[in-house]
N, CA and C of each residue as an Amber inpcrd file, in Angstrom:
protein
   345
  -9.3460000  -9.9970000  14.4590000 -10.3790000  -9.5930000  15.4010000
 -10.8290000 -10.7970000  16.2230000 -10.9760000 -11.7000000  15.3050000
 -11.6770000 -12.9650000  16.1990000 -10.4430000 -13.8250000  17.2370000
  -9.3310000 -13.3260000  16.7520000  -7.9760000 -13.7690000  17.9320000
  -7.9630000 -13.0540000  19.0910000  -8.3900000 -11.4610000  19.2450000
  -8.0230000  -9.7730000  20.1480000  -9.3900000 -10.2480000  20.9670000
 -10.5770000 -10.7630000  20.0110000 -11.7300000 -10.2730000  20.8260000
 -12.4110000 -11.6460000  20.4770000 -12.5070000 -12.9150000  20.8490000
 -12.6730000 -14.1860000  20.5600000 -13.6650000 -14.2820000  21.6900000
 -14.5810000 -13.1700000  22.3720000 -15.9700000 -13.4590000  22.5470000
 -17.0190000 -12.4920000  21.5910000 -16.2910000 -12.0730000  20.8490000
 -17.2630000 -12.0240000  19.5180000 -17.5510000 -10.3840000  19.8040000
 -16.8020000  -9.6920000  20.9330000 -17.5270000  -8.2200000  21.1370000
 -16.7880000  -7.4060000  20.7250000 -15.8780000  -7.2190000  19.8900000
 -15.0710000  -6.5800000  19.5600000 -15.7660000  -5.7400000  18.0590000
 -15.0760000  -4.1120000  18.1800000 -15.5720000  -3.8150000  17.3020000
 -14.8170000  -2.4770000  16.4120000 -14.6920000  -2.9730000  15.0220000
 -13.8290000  -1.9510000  14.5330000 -13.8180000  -0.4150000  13.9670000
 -12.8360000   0.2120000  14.7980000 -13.3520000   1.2830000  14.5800000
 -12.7350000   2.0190000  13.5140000 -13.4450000   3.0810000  12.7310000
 -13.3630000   3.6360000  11.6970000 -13.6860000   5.0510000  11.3990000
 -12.8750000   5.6630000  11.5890000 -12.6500000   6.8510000  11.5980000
 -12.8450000   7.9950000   9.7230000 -12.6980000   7.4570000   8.8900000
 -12.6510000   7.8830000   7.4580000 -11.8110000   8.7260000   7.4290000
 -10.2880000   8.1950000   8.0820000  -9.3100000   9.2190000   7.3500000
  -8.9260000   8.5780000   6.1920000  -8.0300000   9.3360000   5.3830000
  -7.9520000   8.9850000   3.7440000  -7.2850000   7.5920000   3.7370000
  -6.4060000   7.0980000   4.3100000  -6.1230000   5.8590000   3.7710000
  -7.5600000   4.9490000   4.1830000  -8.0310000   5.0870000   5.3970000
  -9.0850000   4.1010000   5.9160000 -10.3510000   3.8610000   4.7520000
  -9.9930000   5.0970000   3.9470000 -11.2780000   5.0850000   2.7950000
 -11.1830000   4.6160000   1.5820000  -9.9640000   4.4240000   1.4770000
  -9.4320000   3.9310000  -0.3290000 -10.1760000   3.2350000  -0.4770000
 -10.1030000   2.4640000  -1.9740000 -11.1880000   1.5100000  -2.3930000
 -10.6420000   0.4270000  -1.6980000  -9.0440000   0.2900000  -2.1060000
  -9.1100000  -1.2880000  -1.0950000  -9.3810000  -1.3400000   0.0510000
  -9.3000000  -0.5460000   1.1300000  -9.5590000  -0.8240000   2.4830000
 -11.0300000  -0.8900000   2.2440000 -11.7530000  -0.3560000   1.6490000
 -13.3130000  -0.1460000   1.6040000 -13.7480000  -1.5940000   1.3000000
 -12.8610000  -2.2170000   0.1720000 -13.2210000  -2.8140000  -0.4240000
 -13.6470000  -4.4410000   0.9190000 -12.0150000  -4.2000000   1.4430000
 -11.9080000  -5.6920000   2.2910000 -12.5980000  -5.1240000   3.6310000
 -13.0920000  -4.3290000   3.9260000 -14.4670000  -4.0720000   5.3560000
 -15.4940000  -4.5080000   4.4290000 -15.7520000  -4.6840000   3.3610000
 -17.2560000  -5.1700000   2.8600000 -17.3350000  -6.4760000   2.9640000
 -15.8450000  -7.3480000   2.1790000 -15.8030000  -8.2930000   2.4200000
 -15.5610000  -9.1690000   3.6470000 -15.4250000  -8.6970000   4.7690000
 -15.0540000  -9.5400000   5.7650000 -16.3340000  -8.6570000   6.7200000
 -17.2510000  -7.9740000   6.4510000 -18.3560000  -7.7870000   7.4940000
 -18.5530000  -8.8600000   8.6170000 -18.7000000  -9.7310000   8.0630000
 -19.2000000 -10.7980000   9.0850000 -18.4010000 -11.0010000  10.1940000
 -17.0410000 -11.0600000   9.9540000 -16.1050000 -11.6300000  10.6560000
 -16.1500000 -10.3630000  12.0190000 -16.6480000  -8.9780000  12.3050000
 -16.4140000  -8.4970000  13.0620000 -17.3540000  -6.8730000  13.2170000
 -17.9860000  -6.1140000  14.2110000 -19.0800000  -5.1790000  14.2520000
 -17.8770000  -4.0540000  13.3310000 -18.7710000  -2.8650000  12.6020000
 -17.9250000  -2.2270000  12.5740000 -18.4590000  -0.7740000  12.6190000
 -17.7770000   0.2380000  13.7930000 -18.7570000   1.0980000  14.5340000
 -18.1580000   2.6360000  13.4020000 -18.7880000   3.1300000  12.8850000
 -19.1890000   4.5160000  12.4530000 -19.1500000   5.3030000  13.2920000
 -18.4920000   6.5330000  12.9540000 -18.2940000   7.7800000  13.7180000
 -18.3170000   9.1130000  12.6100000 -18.5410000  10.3570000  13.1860000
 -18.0590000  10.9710000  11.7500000 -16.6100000  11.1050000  11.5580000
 -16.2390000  11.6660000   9.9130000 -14.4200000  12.1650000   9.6060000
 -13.9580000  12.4490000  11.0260000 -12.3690000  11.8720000  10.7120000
 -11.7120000  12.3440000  11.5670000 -12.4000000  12.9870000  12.8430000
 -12.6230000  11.9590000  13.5260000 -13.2410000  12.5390000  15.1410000
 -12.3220000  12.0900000  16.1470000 -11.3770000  13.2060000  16.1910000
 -10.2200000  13.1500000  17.1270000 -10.3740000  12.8230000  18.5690000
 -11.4960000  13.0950000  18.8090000 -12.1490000  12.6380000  20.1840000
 -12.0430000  11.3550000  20.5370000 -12.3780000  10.3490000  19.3300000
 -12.1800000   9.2040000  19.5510000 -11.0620000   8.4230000  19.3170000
 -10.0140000   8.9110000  19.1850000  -8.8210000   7.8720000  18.6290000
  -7.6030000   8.6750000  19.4940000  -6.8250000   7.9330000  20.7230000
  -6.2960000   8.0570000  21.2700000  -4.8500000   8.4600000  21.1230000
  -4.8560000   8.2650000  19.3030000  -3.6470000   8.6170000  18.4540000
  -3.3480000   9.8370000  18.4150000  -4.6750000  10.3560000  17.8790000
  -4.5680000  12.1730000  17.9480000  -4.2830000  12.5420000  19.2000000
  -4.5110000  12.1460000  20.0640000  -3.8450000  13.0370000  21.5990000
  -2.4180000  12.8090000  21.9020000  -2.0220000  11.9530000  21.0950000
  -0.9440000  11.1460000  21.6400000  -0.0810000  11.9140000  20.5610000
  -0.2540000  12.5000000  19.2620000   0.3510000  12.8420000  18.3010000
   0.4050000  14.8240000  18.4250000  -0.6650000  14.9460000  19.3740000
  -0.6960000  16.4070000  19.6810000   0.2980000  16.7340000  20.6310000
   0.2860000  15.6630000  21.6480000   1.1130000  15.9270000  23.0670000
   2.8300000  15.9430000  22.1260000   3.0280000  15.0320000  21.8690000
   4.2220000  14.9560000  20.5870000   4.8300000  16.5030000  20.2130000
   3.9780000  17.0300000  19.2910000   3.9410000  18.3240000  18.2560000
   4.2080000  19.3970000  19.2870000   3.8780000  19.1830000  20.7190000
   3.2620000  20.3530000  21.6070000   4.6740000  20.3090000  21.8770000
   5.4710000  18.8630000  22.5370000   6.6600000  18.6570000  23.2510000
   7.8870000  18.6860000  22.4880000   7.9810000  19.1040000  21.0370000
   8.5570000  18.7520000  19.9360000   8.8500000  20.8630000  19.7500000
   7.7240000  21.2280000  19.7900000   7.3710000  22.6020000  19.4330000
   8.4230000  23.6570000  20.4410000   8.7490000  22.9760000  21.8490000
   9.1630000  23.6190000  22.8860000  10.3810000  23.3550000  22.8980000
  11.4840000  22.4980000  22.2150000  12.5440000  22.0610000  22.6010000
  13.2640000  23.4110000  21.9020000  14.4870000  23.1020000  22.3200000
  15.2770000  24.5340000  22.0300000  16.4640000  23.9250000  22.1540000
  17.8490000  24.3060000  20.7520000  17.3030000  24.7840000  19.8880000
  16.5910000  24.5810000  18.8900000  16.4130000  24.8450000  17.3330000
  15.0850000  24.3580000  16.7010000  15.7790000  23.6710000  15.9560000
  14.5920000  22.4490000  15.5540000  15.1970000  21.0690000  14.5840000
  15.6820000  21.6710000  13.5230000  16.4430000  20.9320000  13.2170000
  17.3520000  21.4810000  11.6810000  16.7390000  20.3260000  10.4020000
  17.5490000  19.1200000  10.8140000  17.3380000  17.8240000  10.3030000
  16.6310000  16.8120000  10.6190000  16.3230000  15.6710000   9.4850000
  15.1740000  14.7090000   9.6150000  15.6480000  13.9850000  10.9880000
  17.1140000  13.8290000  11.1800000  17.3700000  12.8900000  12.4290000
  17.1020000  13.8820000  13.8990000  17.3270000  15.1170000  13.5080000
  16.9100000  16.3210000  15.1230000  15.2960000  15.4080000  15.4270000
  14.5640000  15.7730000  13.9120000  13.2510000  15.4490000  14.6390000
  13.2820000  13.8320000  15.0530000  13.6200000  13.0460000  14.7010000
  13.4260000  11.9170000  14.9310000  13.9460000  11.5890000  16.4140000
  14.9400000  12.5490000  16.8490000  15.8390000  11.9640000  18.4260000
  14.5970000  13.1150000  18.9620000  14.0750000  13.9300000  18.7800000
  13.0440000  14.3200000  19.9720000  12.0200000  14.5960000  19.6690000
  11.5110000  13.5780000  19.0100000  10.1250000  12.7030000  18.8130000
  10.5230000  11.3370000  20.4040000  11.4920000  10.7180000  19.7740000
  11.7160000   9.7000000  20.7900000  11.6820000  10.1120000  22.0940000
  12.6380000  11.5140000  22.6260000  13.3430000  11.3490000  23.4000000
  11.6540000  12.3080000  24.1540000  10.6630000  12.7990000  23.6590000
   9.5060000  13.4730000  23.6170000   8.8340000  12.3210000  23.9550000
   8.6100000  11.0300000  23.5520000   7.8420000  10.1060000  23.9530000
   8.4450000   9.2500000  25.0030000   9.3350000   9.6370000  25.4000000
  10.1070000   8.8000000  26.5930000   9.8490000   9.4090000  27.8870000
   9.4000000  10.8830000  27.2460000   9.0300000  11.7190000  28.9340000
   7.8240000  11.8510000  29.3190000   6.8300000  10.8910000  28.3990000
   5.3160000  11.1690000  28.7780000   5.5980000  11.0380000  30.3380000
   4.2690000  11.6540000  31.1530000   4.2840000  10.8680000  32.0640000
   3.7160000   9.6220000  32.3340000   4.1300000   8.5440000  33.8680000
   4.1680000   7.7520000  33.2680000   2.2220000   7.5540000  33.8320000
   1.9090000   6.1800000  32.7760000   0.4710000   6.2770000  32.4490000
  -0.7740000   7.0970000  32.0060000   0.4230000   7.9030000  30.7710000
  -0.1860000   8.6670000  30.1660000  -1.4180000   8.2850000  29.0290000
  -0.9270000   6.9190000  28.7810000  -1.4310000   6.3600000  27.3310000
  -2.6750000   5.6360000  28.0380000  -1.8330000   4.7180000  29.1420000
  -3.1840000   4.1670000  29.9580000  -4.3430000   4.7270000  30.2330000
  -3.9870000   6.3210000  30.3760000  -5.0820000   7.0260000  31.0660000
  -5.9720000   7.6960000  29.8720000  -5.4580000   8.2650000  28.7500000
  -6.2810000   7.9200000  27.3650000  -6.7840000   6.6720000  27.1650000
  -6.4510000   5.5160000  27.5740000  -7.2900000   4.1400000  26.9180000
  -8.2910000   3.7400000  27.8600000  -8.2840000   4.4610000  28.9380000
  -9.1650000   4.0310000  30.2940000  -9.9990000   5.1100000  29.9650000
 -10.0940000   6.1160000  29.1420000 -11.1630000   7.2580000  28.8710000
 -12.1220000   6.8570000  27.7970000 -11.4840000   6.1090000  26.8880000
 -12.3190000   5.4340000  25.7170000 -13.9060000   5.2910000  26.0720000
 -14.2280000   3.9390000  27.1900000 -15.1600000   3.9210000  27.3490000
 -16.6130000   5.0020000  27.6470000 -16.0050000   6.1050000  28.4490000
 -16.3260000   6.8650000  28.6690000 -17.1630000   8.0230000  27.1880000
 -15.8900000   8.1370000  26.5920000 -15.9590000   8.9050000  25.1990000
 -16.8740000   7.8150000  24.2660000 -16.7520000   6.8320000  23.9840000
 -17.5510000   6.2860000  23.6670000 -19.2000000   6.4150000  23.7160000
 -19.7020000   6.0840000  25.2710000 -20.6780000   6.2390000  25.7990000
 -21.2400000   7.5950000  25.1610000 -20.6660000   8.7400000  25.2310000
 -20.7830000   9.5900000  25.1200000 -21.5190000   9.9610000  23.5730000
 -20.7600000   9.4690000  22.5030000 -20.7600000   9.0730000  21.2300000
 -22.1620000   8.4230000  20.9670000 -22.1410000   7.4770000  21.5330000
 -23.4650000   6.5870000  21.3670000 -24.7830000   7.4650000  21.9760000
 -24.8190000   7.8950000  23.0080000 -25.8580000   8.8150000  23.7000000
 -25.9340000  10.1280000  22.8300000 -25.1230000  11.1750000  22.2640000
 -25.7010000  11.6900000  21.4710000 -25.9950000  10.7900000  19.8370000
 -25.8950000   9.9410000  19.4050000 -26.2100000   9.2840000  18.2830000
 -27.6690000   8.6350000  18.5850000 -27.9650000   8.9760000  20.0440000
 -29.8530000   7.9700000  20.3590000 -29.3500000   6.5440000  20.5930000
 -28.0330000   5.8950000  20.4520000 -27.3030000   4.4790000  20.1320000
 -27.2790000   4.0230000  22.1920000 -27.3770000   2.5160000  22.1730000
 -27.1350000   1.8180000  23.5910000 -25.7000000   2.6070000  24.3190000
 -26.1470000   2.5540000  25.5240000 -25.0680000   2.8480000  26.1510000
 -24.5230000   1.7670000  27.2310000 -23.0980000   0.7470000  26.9590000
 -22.4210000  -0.1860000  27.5420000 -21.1400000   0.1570000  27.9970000
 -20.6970000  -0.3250000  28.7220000 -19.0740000  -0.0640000  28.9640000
 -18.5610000  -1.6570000  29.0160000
């Protein structure tokens, strides 16, 4: 964190899906608090993690191909060949929404609103 965001504003986000909650991950966010903010949201809030859109668009473009996957390698060549046709600045345009969704997050929580 202090390498990504080395004016100190960086802040990690945490979603409480099941691995993010184990004891060890729990364990080493207690221990390294200091080193970096770390922002609360509720479970799985797909709203905020640019993964889930990115993993829906996937499933959606995966769902339509024809004919239907058979084998682990079908899915794997159009997963790829599914993420090769985003359009282009698709991902950009989810990561340029963040702030936004964010804001959003914080204003119903009563929390500052920054971009």
């Amino acid at each position: 964190m202090s390498i990504v965001h080395s004016d100190g504003l960086g802040q990690f986000q945490q979603d409480n899906a099941t691995p993010h909650a184990l004891r060890v991950a729990t364990k080493w966010l207690q221990e390294h608090t200091s080193d970096f903010r770390h922002f609360h949201w509720p479970p799985k809030s797909q709203d905020m993690n640019i993964i889930e859109y990115t993993w829906d668009a996937l499933l959606h473009a995966v769902e339509k191909r024809s004919p239907p996957l058979h084998t682990p390698m079908d899915l794997l060549t159009a997963l790829q060949d599914s993420c090769c046709e985003f359009p282009p600045g698709y991902l950009q345009t989810l990561v340029e929404s963040m702030p936004r969704r964010f804001a959003s997050l914080l204003r119903a929580r009563g929390g500052p609103i920054r971009y």
